[in-house]
C-alpha positions in Angstrom: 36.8 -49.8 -40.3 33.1 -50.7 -41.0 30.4 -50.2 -38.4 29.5 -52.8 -36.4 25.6 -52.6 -35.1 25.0 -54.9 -32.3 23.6 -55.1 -28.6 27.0 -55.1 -27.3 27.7 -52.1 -28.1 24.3 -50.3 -27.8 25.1 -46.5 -26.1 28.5 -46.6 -27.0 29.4 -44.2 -30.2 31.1 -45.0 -33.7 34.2 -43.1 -32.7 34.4 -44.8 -29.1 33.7 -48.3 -31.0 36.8 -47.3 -33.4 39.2 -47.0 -30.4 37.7 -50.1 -28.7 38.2 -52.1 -32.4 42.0 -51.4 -32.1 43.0 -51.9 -28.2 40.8 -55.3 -28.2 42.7 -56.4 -31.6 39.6 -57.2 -32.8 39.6 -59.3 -36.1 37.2 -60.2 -38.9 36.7 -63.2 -40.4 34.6 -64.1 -42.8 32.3 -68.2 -43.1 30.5 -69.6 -45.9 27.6 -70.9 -45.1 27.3 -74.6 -43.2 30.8 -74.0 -42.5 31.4 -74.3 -38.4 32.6 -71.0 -36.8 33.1 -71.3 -33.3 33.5 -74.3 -31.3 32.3 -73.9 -28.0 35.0 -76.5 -26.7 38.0 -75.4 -28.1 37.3 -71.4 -28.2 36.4 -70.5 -24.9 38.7 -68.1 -24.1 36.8 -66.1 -27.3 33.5 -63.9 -27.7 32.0 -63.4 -31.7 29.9 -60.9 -33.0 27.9 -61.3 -36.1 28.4 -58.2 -38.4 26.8 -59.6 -41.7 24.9 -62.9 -42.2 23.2 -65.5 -40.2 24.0 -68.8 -38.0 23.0 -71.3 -35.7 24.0 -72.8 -32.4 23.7 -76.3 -32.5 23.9 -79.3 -30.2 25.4 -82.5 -31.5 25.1 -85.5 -28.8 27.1 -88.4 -29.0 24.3 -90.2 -31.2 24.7 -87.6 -33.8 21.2 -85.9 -33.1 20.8 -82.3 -34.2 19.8 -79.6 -31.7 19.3 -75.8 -32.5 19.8 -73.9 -29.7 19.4 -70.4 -31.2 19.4 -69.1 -33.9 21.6 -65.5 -34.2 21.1 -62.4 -36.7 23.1 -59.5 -37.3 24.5 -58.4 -34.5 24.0 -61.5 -32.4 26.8 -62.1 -29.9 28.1 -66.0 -28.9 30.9 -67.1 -26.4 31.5 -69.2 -23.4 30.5 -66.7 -21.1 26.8 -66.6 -22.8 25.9 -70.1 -22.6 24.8 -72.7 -20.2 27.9 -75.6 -18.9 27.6 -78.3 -21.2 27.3 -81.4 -18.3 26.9 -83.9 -20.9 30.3 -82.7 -23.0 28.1 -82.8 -26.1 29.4 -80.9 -29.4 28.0 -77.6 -29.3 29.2 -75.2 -31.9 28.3 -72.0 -33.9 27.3 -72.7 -38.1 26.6 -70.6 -40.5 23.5 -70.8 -41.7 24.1 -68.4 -44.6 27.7 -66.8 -45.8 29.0 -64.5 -42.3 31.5 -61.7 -41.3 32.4 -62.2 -37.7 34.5 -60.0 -35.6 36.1 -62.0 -32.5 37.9 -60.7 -29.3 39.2 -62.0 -26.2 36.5 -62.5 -23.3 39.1 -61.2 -21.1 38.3 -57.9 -22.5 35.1 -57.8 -20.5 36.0 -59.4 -17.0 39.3 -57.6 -17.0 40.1 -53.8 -15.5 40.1 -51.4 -17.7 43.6 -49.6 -17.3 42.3 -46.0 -18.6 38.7 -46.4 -16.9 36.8 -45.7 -20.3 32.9 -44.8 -20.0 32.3 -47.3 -23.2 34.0 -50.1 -21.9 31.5 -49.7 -19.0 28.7 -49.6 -20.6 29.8 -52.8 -23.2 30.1 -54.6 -19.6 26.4 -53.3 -19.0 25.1 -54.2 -22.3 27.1 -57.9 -22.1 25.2 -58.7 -18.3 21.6 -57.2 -20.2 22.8 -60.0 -23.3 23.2 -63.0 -20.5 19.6 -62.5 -19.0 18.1 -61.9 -22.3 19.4 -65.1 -22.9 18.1 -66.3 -19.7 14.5 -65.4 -20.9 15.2 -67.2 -24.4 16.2 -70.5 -22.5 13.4 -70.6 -20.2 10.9 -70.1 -23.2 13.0 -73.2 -24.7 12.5 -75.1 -21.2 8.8 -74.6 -21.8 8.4 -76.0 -25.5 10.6 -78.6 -24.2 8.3 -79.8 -21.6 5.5 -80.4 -23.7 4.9 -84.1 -23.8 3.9 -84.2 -28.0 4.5 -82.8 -31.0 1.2 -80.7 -31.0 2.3 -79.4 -28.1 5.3 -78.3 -28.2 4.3 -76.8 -31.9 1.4 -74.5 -30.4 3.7 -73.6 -27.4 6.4 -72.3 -29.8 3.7 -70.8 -32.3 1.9 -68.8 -29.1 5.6 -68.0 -27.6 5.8 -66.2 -31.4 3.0 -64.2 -31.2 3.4 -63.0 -27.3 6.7 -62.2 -28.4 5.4 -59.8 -31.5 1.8 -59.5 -30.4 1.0 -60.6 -33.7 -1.0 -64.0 -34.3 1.1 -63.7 -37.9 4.7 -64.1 -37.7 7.9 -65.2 -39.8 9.4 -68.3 -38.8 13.4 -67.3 -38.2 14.5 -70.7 -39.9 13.4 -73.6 -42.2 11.2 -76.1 -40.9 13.8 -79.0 -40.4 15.1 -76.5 -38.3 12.0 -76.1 -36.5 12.0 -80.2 -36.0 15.6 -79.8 -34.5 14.4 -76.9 -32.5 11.4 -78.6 -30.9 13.8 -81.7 -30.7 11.3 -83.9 -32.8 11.1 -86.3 -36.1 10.6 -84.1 -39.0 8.4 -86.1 -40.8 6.3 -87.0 -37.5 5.9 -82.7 -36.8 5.2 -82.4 -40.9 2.5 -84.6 -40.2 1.1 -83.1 -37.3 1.7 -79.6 -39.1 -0.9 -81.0 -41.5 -3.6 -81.8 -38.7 -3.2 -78.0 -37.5 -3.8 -77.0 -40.6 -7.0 -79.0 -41.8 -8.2 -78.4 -38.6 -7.8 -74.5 -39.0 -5.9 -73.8 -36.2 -2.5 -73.0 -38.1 -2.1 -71.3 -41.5 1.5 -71.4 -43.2 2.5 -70.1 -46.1 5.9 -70.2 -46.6 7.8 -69.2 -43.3 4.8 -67.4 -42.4 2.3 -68.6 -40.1 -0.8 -67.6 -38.6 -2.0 -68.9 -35.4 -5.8 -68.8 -35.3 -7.6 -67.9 -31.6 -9.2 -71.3 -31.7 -7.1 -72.8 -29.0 
């Protein structure tokens, strides 16, 4: 069974990860992209961990409005017991964004007793609480772009969020930028334009997905 590099199971050894494949029934499965891959309605019972490709968890409110929430890599980990309650009952699902191979397991498998009280299924449980206040940290940053009252705004909070993050004022952007305009929860012809501004005003360079934030600020 192929090697699975992810957070989850930082510390714990190939040959430990074998045995923990098998007794969790792990399963692969494998998305093309845009198709939906975990519904965080119907699957909660269920964690996923992206082995190959990338996706996006998206809100959907009952207007049809678009929402990234994150966007997950190789190795990025989704389920129930790593998101926020949805109060509004809006569709929020898990889409690949390019073709993916996803391993699922139960969630159970991390809230429930481990009969033979193995050292890596500790430390997955360790890793798993690390993942939930990592994700803490992302949402707060989101919280903050959020609360921006324009488009400018919230751009430069995102773009300076970016370079803290790398400590870098050059940095890739991890999706496209209708993505970015679903992100920031804005028009994307209105942020397009204001993209424009930045840029003949020198404050913002982009080339691409690349972007450079000038110290002009």
């Amino acid at each position: 069974m192929e090697p699975i590099s992810s957070p989850i199971f930082q510390g714990i050894s190939p040959e430990e990860l074998q045995c923990m494949l098998e007794c969790f029934h792990m399963r692969k499965q494998h998305f093309f992209a845009e198709e939906t891959i975990y519904s965080f309605y119907q699957q909660k019972d269920t964690i996923g961990i992206l082995s190959a490709g990338t996706a996006l968890i998206e809100r959907i409110d009952e207007k049809g409005n678009r929402t990234i929430l994150e966007r997950l890599e190789c190795g990025g980990v989704f389920g129930e017991i790593l998101i926020f309650e949805n109060t509004a009952e809006d569709q929020v699902s898990v889409v690949a964004e390019s073709a993916c191979d996803v391993w699922f397991m139960r969630s159970d498998q991390l809230t429930k007793r481990c009969e033979k009280a193995c050292a890596h299924h500790s430390r997955m449980v360790e890793n798993m609480f690390r993942l939930v206040a990592e994700k803490a940290t992302a949402l707060s940053e989101r919280v903050e772009v959020l609360s921006r009252r324009s488009i400018r705004e919230k751009l430069l909070c995102y773009f300076q969020l970016q370079t803290y993050r790398r400590n870098s004022n050059t940095f890739s952007l991890p999706f496209s930028l209708s993505a970015l305009a679903d992100y920031i929860s804005t028009d994307r012809s209105a942020m397009m334009r204001e993209l424009k501004k930045l840029r003949e005003e020198g404050l913002v360079q982009l080339d691409g997905r690349a972007v450079t934030l000038h110290n002009r600020l």
